[in-house]
Backbone as CSV, one residue per row, in Angstrom:
resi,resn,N_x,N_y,N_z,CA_x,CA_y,CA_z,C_x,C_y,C_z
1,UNK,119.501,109.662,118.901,118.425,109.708,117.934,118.984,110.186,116.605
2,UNK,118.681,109.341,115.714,118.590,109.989,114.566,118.044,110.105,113.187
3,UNK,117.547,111.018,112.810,116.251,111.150,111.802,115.983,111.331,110.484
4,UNK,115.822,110.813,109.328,115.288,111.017,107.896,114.455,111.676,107.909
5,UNK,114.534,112.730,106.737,113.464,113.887,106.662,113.606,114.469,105.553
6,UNK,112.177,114.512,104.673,112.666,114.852,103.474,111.161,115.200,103.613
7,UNK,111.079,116.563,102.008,109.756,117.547,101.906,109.839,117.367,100.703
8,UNK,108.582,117.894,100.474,108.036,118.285,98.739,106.867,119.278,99.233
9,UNK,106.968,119.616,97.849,105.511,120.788,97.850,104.917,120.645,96.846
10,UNK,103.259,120.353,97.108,102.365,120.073,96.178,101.109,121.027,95.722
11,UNK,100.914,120.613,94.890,99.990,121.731,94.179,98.408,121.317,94.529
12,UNK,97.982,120.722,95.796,96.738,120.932,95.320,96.276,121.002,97.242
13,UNK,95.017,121.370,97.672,94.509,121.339,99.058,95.615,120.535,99.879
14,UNK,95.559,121.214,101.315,95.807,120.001,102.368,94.855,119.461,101.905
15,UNK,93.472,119.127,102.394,92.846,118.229,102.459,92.519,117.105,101.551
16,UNK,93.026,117.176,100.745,93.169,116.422,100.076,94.352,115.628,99.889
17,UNK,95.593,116.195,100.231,96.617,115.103,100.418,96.807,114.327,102.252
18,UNK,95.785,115.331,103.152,95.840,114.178,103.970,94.608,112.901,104.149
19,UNK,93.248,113.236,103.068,92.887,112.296,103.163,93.549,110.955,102.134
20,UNK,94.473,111.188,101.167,95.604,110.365,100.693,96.108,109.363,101.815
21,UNK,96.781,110.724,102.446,97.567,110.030,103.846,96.812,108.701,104.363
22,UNK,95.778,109.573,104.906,95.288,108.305,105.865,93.901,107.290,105.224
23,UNK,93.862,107.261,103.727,93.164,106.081,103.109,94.477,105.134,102.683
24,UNK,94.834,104.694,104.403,95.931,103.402,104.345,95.222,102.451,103.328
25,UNK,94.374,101.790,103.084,93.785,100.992,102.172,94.059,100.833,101.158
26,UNK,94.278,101.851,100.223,94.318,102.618,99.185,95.938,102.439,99.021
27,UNK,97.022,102.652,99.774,98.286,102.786,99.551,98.693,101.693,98.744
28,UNK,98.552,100.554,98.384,99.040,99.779,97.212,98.612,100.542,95.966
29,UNK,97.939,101.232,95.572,97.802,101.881,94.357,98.505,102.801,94.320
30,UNK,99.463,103.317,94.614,100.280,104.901,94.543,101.767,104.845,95.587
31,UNK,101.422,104.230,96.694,102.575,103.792,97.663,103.816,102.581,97.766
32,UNK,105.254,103.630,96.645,106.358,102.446,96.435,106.856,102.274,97.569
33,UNK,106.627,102.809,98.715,106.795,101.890,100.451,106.610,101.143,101.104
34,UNK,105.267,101.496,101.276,103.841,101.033,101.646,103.303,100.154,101.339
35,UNK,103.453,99.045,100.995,102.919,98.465,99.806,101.793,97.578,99.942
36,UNK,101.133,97.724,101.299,100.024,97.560,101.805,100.057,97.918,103.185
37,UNK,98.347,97.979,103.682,98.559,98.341,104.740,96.988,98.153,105.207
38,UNK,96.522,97.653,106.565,95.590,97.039,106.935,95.184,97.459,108.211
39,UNK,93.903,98.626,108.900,93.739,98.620,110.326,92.769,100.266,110.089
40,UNK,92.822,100.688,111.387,91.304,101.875,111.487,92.796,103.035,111.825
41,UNK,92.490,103.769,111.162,93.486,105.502,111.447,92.874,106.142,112.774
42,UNK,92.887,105.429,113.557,92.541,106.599,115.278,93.661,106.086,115.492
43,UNK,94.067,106.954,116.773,95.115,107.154,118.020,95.208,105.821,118.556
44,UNK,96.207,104.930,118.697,96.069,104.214,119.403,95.775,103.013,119.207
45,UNK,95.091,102.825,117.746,94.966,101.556,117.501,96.127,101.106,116.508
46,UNK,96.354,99.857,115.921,97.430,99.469,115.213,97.131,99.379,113.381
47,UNK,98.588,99.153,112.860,97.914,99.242,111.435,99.259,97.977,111.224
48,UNK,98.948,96.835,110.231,99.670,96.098,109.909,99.576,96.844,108.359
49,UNK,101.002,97.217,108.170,102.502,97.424,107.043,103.098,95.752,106.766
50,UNK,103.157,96.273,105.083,104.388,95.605,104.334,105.138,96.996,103.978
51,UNK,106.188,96.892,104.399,107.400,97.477,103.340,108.261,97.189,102.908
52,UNK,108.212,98.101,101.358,108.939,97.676,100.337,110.336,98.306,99.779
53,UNK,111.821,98.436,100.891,112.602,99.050,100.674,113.290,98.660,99.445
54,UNK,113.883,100.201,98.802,114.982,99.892,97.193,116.029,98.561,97.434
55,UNK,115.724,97.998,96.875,116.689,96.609,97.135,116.625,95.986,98.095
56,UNK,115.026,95.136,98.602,115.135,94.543,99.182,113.774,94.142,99.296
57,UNK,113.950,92.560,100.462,112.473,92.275,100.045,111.210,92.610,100.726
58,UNK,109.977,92.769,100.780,108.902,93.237,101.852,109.169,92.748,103.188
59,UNK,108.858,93.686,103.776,109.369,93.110,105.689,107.503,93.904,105.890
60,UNK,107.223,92.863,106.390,105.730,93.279,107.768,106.209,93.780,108.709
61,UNK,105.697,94.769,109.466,105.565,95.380,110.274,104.120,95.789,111.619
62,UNK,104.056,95.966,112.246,102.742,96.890,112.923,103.242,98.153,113.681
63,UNK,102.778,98.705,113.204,103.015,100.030,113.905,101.745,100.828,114.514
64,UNK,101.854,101.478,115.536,100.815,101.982,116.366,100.946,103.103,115.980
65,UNK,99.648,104.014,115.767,99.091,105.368,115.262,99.237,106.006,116.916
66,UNK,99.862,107.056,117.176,100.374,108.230,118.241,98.998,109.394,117.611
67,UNK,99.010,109.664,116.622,98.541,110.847,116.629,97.842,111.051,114.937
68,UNK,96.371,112.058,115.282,96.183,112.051,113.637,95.466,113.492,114.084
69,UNK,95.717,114.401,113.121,95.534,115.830,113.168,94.797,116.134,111.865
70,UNK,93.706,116.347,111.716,93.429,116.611,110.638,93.515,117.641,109.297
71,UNK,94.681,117.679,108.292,95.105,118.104,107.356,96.328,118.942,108.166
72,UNK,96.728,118.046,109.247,98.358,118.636,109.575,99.116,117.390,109.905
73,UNK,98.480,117.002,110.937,99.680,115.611,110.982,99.219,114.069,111.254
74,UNK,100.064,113.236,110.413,99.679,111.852,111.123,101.026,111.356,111.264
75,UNK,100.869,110.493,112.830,102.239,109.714,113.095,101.981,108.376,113.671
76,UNK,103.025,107.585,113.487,103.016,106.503,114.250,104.349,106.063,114.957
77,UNK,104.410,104.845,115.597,105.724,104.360,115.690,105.687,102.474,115.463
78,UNK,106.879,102.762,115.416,107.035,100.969,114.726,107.979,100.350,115.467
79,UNK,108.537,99.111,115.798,109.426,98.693,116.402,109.895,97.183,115.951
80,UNK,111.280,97.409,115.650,112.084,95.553,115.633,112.002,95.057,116.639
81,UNK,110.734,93.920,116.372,110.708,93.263,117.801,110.421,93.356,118.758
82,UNK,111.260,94.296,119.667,110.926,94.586,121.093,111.550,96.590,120.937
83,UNK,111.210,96.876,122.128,111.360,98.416,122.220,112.777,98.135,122.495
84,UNK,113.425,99.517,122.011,115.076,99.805,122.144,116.140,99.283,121.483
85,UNK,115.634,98.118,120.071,116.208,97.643,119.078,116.113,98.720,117.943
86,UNK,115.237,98.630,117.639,115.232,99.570,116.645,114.000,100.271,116.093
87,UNK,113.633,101.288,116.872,112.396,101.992,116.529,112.261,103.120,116.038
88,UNK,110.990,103.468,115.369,110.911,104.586,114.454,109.742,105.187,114.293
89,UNK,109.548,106.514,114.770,108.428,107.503,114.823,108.331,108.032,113.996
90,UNK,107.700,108.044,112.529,107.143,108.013,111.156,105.975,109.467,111.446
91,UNK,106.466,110.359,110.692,105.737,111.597,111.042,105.680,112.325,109.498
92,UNK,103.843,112.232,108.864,103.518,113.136,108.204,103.045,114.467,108.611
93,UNK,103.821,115.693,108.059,103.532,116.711,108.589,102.732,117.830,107.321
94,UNK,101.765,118.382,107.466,101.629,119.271,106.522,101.655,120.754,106.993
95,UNK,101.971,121.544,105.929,102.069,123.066,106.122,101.190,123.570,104.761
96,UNK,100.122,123.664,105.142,99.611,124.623,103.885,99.836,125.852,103.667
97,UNK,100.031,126.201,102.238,100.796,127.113,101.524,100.059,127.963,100.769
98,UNK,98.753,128.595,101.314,97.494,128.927,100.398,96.518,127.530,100.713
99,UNK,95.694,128.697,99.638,94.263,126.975,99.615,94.883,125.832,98.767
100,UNK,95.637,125.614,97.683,95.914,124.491,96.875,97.544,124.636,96.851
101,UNK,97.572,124.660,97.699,99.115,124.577,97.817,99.757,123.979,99.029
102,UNK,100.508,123.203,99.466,101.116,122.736,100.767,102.509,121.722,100.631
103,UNK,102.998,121.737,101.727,104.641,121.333,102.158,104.341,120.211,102.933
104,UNK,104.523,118.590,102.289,104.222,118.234,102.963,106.132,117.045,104.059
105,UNK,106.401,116.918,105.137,107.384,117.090,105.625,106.900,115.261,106.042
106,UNK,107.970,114.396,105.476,107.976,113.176,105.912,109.187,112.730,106.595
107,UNK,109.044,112.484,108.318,110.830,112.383,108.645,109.882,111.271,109.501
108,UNK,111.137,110.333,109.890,111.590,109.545,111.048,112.359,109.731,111.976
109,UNK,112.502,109.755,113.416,113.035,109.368,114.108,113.739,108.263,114.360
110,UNK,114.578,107.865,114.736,114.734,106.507,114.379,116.037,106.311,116.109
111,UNK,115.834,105.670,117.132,116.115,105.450,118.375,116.401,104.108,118.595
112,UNK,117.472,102.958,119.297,117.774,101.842,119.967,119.118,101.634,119.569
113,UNK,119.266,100.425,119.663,120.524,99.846,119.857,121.445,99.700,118.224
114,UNK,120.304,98.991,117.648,120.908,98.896,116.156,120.783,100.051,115.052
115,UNK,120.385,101.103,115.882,120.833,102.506,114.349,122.253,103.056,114.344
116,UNK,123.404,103.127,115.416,124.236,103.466,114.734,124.776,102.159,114.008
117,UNK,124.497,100.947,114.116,125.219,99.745,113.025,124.198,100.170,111.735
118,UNK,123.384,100.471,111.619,122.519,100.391,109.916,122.095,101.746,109.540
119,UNK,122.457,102.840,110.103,122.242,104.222,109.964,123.048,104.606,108.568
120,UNK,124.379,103.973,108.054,124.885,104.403,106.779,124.267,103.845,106.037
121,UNK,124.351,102.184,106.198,124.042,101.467,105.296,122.136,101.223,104.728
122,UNK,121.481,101.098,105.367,120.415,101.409,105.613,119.176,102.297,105.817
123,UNK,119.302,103.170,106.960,118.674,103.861,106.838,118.655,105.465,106.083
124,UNK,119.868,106.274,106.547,120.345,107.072,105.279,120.128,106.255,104.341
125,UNK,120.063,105.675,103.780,120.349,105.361,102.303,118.935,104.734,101.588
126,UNK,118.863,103.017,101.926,117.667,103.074,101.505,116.253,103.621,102.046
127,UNK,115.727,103.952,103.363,114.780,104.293,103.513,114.796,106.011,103.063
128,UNK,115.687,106.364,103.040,115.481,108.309,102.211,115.310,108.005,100.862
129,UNK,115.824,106.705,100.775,115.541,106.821,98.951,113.839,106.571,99.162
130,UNK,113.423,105.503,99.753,111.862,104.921,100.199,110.902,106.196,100.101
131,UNK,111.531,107.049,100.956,110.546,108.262,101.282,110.684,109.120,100.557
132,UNK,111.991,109.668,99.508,111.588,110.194,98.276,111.155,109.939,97.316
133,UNK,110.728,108.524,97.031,109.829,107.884,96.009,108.246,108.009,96.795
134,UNK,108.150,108.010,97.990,106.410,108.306,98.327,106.204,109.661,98.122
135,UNK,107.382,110.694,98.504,107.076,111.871,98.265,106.732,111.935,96.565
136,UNK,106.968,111.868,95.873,106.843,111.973,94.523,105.768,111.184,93.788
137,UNK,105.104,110.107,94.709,104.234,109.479,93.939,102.553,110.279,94.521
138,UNK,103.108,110.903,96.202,101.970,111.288,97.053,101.435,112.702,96.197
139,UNK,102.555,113.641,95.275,102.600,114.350,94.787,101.809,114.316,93.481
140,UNK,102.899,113.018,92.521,101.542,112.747,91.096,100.242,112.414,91.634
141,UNK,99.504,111.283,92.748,98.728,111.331,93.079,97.630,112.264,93.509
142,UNK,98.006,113.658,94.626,96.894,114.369,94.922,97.039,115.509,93.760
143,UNK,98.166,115.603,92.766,97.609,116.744,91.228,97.272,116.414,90.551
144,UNK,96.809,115.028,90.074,95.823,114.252,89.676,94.812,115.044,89.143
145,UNK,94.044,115.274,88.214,92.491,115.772,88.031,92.011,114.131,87.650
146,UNK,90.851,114.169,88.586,90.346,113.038,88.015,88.577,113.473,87.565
């Protein structure tokens, strides 16, 4: 196994950056990853993803929702194809830090056959870049005054 994981800390409620999180709908307006995304946020059901990695072109995806915690965690997992190619357990985590304050912790897991061939080239590389551009946009987004 091996995992991308990267944090930021934002200035305003959990609750408010996890209802961010999970208004998947919404992620084309603020989400340079994400760049759409289509399905119901419970346990168990699926959400069809485009993503949009640094240098490269949108790949679809579906990934199944594992778990949604309200203003601590949402996860899913995704898979190339079939299980044990190349899959990845996508985990928003929050830690609130006070009332308007919180850490929010975005890592992958990432498990099968093809991560040690694309683990330099690929995943270290462009998807940490991927997830430090959501961290930073999830950030201008919930300090927002609107």
């Amino acid at each position: 196994m091996r995992e991308v994981r990267t944090e930021i800390t934002i200035d305003a409620p959990a609750q408010r950056v996890f209802q961010i999180l999970i208004d998947i709908e919404r992620y084309h307006e603020w989400n340079p990853l994400i760049v759409s995304a289509r399905g119901r946020v419970e346990p168990g059901e699926k959400l069809d993803i485009s993503i949009r990695l640094p240098g490269k072109p949108d790949m679809p995806y579906v990934v199944q929702i594992l778990r949604v915690v309200d203003e601590l965690e949402f996860v899913w997992i995704g898979r190339m194809k079939m299980k044990g190619i190349l899959d990845g357990m996508h985990f928003f985590e929050l830690f609130p830090e006070g009332a308007n304050r919180v850490r929010v912790v975005q890592r992958e897991e990432f498990r099968g056959l093809l991560v040690p061939l694309v683990w330099r080239t690929f995943l270290d590389t462009r998807m940490r870049m991927g997830f430090e551009a959501v961290n930073r946009k999830l950030k201008e987004q919930a300090e927002r005054s609107d």
